[in-house]
N, C-alpha and C positions, 0 to 999 in steps of 0.2 A: 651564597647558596640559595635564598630564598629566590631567586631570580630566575633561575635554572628551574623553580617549578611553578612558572605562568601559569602553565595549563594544567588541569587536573587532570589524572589518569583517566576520566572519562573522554573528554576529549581528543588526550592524545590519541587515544586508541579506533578516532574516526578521522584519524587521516593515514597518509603514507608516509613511510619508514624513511622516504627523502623528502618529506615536509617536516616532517618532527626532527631530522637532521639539521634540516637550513631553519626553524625557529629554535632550537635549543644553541645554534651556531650564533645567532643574531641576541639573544637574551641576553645577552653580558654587556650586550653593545646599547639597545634601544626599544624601549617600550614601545615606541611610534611605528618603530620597522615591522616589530612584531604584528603589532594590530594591520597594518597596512597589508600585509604580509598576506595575514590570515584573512580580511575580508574578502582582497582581491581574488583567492582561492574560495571562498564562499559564492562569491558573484559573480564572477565570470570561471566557472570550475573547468570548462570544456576550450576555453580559447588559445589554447594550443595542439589541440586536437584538429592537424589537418589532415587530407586523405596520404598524403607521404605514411604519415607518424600511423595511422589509424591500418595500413599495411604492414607497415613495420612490426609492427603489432603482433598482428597474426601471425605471422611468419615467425614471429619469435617463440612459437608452442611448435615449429617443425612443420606448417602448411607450406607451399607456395603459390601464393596468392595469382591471380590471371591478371589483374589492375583493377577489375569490375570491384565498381563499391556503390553501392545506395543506401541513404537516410532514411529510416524507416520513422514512423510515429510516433516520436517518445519525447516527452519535456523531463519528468524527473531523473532518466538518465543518459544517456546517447548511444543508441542501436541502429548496427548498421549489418547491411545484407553483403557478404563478403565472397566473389568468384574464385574457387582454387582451384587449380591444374589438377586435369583427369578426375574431378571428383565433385559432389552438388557441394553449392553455394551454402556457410556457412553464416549463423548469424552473431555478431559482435557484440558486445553486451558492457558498456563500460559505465561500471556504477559512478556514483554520485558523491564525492567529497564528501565527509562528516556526516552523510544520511545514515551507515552502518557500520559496526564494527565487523573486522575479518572474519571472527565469531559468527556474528549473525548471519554472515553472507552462508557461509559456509552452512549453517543451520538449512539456512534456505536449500541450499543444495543437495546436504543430505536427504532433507526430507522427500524432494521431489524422488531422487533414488531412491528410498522405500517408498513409493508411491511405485513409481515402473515396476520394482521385483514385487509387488503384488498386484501386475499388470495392469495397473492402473494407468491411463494412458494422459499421462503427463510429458512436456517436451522437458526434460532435465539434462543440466550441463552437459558436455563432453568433457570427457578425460586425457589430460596432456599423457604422454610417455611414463612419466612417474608417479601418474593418479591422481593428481592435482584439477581442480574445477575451477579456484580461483585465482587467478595470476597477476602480477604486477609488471607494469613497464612503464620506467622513464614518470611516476609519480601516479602512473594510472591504475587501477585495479578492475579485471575486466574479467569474462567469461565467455567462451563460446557454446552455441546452442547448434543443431542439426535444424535443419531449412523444415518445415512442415507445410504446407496450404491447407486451405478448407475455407468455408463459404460462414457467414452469421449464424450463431442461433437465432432461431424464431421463436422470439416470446409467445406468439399468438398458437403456437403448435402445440396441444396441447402433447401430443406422444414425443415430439421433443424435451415437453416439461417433464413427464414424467421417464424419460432416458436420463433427463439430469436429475432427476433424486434419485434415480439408482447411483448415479456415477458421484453424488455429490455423498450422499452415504457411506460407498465404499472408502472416501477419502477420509471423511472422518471416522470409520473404523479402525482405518489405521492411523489415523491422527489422533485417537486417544489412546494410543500406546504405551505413550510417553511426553515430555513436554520439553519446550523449547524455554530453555537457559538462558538467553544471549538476545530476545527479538523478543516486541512490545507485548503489553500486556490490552487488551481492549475494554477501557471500564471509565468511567466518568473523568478523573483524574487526566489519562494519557488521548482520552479524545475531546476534554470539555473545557476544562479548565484551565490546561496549560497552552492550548491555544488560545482559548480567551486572556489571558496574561501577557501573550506573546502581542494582541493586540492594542493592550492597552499600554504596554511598554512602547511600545513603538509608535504611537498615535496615527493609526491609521483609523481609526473610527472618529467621523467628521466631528468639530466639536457642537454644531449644531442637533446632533441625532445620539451625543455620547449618554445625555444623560439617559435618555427610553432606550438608549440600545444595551448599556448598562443594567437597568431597572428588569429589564427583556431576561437576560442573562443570568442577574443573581436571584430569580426567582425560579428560573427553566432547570437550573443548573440540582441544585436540591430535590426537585420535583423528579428529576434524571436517577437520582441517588433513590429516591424512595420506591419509586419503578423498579429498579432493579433489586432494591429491602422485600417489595412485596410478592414479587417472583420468588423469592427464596432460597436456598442453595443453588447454585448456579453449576454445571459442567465446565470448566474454563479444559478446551481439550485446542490442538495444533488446527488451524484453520485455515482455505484460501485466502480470506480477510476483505477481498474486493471481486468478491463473484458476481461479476454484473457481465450483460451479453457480448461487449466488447472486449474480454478476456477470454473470452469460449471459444474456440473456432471447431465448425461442424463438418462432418465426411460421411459418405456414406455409412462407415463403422461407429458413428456416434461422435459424442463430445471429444474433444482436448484441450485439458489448459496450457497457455501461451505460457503464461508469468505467475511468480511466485513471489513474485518481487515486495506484497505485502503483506505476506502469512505473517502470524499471529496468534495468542493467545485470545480465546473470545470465546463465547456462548456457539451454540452451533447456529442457532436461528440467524446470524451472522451471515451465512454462505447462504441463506434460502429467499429472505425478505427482497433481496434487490432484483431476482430474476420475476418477482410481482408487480406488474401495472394496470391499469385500468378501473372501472367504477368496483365499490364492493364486493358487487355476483359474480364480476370477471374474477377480481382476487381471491374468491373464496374457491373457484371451480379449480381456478389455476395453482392455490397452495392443496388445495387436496389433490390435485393430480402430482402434483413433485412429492406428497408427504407418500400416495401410494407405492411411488419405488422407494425414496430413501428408506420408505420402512421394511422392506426388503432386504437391507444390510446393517440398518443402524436402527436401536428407537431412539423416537427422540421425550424429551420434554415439553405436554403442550403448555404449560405455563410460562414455556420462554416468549412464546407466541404472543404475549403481551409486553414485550420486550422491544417489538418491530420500530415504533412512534421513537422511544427513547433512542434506538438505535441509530434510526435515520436522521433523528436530530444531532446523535454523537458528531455524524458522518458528515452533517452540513458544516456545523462550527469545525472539527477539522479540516474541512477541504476547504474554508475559508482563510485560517490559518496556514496552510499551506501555501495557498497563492499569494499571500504576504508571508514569508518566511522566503519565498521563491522570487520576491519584485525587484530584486535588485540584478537579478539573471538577466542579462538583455533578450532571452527568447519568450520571459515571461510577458509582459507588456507586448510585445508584437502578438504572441498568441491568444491572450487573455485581456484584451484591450477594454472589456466591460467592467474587469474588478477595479475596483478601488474610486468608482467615481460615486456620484453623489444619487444616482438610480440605483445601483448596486446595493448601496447599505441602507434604503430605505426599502429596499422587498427585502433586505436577511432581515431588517428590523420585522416587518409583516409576516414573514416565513414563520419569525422565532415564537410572533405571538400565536400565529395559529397551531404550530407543534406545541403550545404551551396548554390548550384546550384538547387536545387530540392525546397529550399523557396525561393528564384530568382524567379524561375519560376512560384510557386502558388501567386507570388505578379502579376509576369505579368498576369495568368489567374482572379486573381481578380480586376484587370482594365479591361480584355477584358470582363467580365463580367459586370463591372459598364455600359461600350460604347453600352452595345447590348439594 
């Protein structure tokens, strides 16, 4: 019996219902088959996903497809632009093995729909014949979306900035509605730590540079934790998660977001910080012009606003994490041919110490701000 329960109910529950078929089939047989089983499903997730199967697909929700199919931009999942008879081009949406549970997907999905019915112009799934958003075929789990265009935001606009904090506002007012059950939480632990673990388990950090990039780490990592101690109650409310300008696309009628693909539990200063670039005076003109709309539907908290340093740092160590989590992917290494070498982890080592003075400082501004 103990055999039949290799994996823990968490895991089972991030793959598909004909992978957990074929490893509960092989458990009685062999522990090797298993592992082997499961990697090769980790690393190469997508390698039998050809344009045949990737129509077939479609079709299988009652489209019929024209044969038209294009690769659209995507590493973490595989998104494809899909041509159907008498009607605009669909886009494909086929998640990522062990990334989410059905749960979460479906979180994702709903929320985009209360996002739309309070017109908020989000591009949210389509719905099969029987109401369905997220669908399975042949081990895949996939969604389709309605085709949209539009052109970049521009950071440098600033009546663009301040259209997104209206628009980024209205989402989090309905994003603190209620809270998501099923999909991450955003706070030191699930962006700091457990990546860092996932690195040192796996030794990808050179052994020449482990010890400072270590030292780097278990010092940043607490100072992360006290940043967010000295902020103080926190709003943890439904969030886009990675609002930066390459998820925006712009129309004449304003913003829409593309992907939801990493909503989230988080602080709201979360969807604000990353649409800021440039020297301090830009950043300062540029967050009062997004705060002047968002404050228009939401208020916010300005002592998250000492939060940004910690944040960005959360956001480096997981996206570092990620792209190791992600190297055994063959599309990673072709696209990402920087990570992992021996320049790479001497600017994260440099990056971490200078975030390491730049949250120094946001602690001392959040005392000078308690005194005033």
């Amino acid at each position: 019996m103990a055999n039949k329960r290799l994996f823990d109910d968490r895991l089972l529950g991030l793959i598909t219902d004909s992978e957990s078929k074929l490893i509960t089939r092989l458990a009685s047989r062999s522990l090797n088959w298993i592992l082997v089983l499961t990697l090769n499903i980790l690393n190469t997730p997508y390698s039998s996903l050809d344009p045949s199967l990737i129509l077939d697909v479609v079709e299988s929700v009652g489209l019929r497809c024209t044969g038209s199919l294009i690769a659209l931009n995507s590493y973490e999942n595989r998104v494809y632009q899909i041509g159907i008879e008498e009607s605009s081009p669909v886009i494909a949406k086929f998640y990522r093995p062990f990334r989410w549970s059905d749960e979460a997907i479906i979180e994702e999905h709903l929320f985009a729909a209360e996002l739309v019915q309070h017109e908020i112009p989000v591009i949210a799934p389509m719905q099969s014949a029987n109401g369905n958003t997220l669908h399975h075929y042949q081990g895949f789990r996939f969604a389709l979306f309605p085709r949209k265009g539009g052109r970049a935001l521009e950071l440098d606009n600033l009546e663009h900035l301040e259209w997104m904090g209206r628009f980024i506002g209205r989402l989090h007012a309905v994003g603190t509605c209620q809270a998501f059950q099923h999909r991450l939480k955003l706070d030191v632990q699930s962006y700091g730590y457990i990546p860092y673990q996932f690195l040192l388990d796996n030794n990808f950090i050179p052994s020449e540079l482990k010890h400072n990039y270590c030292h780097a780490m278990e010092a940043l990592l607490p100072k992360i934790e006290q940043c967010f101690r000295e902020v103080g109650p926190i709003d943890y409310i439904r969030l886009h998660g990675d609002c930066h300008a390459g998820n925006v696309l712009w129309s004449d009628t304003g913003p829409h977001i593309v992907d939801l693909d990493d909503c989230l539990m988080g602080p709201a200063v979360q969807d604000i910080w990353m649409l800021l670039s440039g020297s301090k005076d830009q950043v300062d003109v540029q967050l009062n012009r997004i705060l002047d709309g968002y404050c228009e539907f939401f208020d916010y908290n300005p002592r998250e606003l000492y939060l940004v340093e910690a944040l960005r740092t959360l956001r480096m160590i997981h996206y570092t994490g990620w792209l190791a989590k992600r190297w055994e992917d063959p599309a990673f290494p072709l696209n990402f041919p920087w990570f992992n070498t021996p320049r790479y982890w001497q600017e994260q080592l440099q990056n971490l110490n200078e975030q390491f003075v730049l949250i120094e400082q946001s602690l001392e501004d959040i005392n000078s701000y308690d005194d005033e």
